[in-house]
TORPA-4810 file (N, C-alpha, C, O; in nm, 3 decimals):
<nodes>
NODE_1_10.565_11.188_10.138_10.515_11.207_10.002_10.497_11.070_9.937_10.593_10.998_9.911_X
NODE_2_10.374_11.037_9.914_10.357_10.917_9.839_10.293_10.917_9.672_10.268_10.807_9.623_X
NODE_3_10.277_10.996_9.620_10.272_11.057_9.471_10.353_11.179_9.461_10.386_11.270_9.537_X
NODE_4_10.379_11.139_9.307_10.414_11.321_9.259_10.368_11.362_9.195_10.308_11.285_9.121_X
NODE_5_10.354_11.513_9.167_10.265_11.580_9.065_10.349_11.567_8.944_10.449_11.629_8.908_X
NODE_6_10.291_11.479_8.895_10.345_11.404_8.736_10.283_11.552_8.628_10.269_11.547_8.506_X
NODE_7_10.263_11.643_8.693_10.214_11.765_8.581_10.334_11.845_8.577_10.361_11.884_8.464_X
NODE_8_10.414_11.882_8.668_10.539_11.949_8.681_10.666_11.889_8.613_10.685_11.782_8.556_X
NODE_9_10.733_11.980_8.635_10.868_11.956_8.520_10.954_11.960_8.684_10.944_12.029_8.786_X
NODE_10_11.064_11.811_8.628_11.161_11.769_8.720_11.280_11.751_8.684_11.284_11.696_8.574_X
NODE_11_11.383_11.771_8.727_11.551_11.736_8.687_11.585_11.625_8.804_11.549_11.608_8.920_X
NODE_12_11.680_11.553_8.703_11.807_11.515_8.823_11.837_11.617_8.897_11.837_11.730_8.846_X
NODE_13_11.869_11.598_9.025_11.974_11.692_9.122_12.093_11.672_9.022_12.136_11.567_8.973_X
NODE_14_12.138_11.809_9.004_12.284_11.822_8.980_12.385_11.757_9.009_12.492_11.746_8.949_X
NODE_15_12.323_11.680_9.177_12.479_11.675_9.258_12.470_11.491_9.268_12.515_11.432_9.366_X
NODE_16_12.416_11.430_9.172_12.298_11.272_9.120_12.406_11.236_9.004_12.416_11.290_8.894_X
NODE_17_12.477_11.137_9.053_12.553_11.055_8.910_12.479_10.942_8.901_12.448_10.874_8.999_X
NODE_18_12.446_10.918_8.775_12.370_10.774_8.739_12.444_10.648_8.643_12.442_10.649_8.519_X
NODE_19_12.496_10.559_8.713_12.539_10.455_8.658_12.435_10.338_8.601_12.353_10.286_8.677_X
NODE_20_12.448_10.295_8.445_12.323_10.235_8.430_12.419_10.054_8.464_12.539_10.026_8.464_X
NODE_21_12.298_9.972_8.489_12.362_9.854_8.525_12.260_9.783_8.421_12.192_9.840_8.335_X
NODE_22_12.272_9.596_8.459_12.202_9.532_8.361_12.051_9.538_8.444_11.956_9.498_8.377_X
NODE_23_12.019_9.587_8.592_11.910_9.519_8.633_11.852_9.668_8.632_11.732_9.678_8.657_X
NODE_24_11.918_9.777_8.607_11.841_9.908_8.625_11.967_9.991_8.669_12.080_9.981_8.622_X
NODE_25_11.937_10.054_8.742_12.071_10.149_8.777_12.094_10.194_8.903_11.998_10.193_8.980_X
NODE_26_12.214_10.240_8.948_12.294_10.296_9.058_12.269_10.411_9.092_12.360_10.469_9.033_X
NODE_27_12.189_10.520_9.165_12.225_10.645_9.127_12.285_10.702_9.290_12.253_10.656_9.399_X
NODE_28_12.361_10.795_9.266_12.489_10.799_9.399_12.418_11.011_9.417_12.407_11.065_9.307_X
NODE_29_12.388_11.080_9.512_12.406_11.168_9.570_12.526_11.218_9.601_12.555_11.154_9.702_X
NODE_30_12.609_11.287_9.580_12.750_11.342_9.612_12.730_11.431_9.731_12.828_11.433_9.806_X
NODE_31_12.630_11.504_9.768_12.581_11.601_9.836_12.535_11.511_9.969_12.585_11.523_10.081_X
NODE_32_12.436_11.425_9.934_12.344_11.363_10.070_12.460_11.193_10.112_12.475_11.125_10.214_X
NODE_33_12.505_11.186_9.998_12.588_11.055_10.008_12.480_10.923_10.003_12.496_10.819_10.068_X
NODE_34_12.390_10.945_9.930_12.301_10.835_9.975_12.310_10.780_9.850_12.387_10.828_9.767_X
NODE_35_12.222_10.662_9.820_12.280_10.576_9.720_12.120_10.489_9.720_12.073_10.423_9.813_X
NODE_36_12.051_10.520_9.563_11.961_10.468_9.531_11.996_10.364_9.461_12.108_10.378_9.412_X
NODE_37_11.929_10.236_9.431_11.909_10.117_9.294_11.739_10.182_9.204_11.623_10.199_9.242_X
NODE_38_11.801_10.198_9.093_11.656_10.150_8.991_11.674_10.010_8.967_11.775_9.947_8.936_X
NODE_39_11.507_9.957_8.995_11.561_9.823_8.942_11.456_9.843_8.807_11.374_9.751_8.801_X
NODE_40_11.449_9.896_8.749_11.304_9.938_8.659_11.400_9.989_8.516_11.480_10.078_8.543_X
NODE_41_11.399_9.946_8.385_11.508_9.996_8.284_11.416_10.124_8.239_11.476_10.227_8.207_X
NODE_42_11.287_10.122_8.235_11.191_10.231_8.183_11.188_10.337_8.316_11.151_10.454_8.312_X
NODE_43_11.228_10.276_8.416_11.234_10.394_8.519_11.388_10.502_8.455_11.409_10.620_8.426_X
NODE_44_11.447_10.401_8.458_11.535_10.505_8.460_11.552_10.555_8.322_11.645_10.636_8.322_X
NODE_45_11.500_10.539_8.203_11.504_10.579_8.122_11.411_10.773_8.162_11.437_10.892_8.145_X
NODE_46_11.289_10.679_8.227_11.220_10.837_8.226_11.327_10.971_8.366_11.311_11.093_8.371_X
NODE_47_11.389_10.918_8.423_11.478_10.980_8.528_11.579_11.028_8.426_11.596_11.147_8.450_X
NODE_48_11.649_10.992_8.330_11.739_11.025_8.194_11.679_11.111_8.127_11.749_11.198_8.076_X
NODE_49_11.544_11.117_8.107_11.514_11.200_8.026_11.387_11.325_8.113_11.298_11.393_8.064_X
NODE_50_11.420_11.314_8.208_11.351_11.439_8.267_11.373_11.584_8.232_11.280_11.664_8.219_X
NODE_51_11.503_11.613_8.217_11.546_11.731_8.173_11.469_11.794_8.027_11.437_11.905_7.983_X
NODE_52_11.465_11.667_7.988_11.430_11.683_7.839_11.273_11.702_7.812_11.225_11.737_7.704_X
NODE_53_11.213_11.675_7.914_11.052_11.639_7.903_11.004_11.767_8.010_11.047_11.798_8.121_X
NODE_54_10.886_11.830_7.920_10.819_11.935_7.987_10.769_11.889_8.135_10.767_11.969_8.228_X
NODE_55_10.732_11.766_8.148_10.672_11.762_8.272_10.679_11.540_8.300_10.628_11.459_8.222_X
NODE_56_10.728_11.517_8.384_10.709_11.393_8.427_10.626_11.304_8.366_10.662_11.186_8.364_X
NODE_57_10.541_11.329_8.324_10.413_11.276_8.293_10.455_11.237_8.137_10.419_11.132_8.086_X
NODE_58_10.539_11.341_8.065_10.534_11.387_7.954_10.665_11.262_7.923_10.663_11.186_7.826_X
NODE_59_10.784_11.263_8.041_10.901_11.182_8.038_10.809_11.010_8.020_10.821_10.930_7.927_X
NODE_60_10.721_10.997_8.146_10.707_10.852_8.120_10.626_10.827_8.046_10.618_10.704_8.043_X
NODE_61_10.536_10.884_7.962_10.453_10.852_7.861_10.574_10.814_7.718_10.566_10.718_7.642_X
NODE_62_10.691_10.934_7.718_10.807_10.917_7.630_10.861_10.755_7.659_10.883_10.686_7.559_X
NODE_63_10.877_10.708_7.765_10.951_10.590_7.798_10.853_10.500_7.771_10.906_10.388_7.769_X
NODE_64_10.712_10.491_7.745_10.636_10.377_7.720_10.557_10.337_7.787_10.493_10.236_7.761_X
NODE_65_10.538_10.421_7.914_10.435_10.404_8.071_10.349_10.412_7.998_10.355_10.500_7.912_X
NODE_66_10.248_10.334_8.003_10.087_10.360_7.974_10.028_10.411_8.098_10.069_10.393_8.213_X
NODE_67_9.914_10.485_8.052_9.813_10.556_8.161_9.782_10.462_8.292_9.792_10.511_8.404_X
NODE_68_9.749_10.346_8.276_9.710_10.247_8.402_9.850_10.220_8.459_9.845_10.134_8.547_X
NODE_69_9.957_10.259_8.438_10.116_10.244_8.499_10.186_10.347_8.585_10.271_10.328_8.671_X
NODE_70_10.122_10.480_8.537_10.213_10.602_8.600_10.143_10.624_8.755_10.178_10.722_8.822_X
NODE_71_10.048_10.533_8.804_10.078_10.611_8.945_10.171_10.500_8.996_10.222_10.554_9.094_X
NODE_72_10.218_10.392_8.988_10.326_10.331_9.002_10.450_10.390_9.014_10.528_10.395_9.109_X
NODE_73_10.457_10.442_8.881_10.608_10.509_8.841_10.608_10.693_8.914_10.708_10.762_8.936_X
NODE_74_10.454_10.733_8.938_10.456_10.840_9.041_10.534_10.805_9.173_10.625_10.862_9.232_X
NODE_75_10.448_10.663_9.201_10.518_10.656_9.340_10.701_10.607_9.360_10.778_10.592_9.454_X
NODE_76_10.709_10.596_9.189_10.902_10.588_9.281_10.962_10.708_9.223_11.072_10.761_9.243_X
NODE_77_10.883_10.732_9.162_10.951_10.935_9.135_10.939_11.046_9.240_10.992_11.156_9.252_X
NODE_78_10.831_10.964_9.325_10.804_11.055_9.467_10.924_11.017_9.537_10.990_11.103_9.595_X
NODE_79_10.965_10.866_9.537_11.050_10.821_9.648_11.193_10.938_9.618_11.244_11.025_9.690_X
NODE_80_11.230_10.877_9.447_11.356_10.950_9.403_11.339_11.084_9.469_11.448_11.129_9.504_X
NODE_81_11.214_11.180_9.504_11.200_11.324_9.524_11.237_11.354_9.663_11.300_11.454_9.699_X
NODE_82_11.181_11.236_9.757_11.173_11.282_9.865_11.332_11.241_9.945_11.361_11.262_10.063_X
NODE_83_11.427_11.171_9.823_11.563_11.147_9.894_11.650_11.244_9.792_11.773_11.232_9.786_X
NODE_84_11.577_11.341_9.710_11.635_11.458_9.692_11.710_11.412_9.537_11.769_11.503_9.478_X
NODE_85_11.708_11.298_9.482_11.737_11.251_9.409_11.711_11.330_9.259_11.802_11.356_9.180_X
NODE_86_11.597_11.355_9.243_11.522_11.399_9.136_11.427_11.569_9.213_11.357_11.552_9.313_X
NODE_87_11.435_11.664_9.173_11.416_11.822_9.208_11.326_11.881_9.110_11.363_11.888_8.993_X
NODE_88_11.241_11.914_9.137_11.165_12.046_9.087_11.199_12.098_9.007_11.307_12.131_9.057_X
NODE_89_11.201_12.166_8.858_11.254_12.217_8.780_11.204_12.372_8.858_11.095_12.384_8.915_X
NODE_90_11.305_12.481_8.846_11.229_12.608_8.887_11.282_12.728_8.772_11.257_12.848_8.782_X
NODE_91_11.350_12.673_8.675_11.323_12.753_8.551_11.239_12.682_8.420_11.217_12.747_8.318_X
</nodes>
């Protein structure tokens, strides 16, 4: 997966603790044991506020992504997706 559908609504995995640091953040899998870095402070702002935002698109436009930025920030929201990091909202 090298984009995500920035039209859909996404959560943290449940099982995703996020430590923020000064260069971006830590985020730890409890489940997969795997262990991401954000090095991006607007990344992880929009990964913080996914829950809160109807749809991805909706989170990084909230964090300050301009239109010529989000297939960038698609492609590390794909990465976060495809290591299970960040999930599909299905309610």
């Amino acid at each position: 997966m090298t984009t995500m559908d920035l039209d859909s609504a996404w959560d943290l995995h449940p099982q995703v603790s996020v430590r923020p640091e000064p260069f971006g953040a830590l985020l730890y899998h409890f489940g997969t044991r795997k262990l991401s870095f954000l090095k991006d402070r607007r990344l992880l702002t929009v990964v913080q506020s996914l829950a809160d935002a109807p749809t991805a698109r909706a989170a990084c436009l909230a964090a300050g992504i301009g239109e010529t930025e989000l297939p960038r920030y698609g492609k590390a929201l794909a990465a976060l997706a495809h290591s299970s990091m960040v999930v599909g909202r299905t309610s």
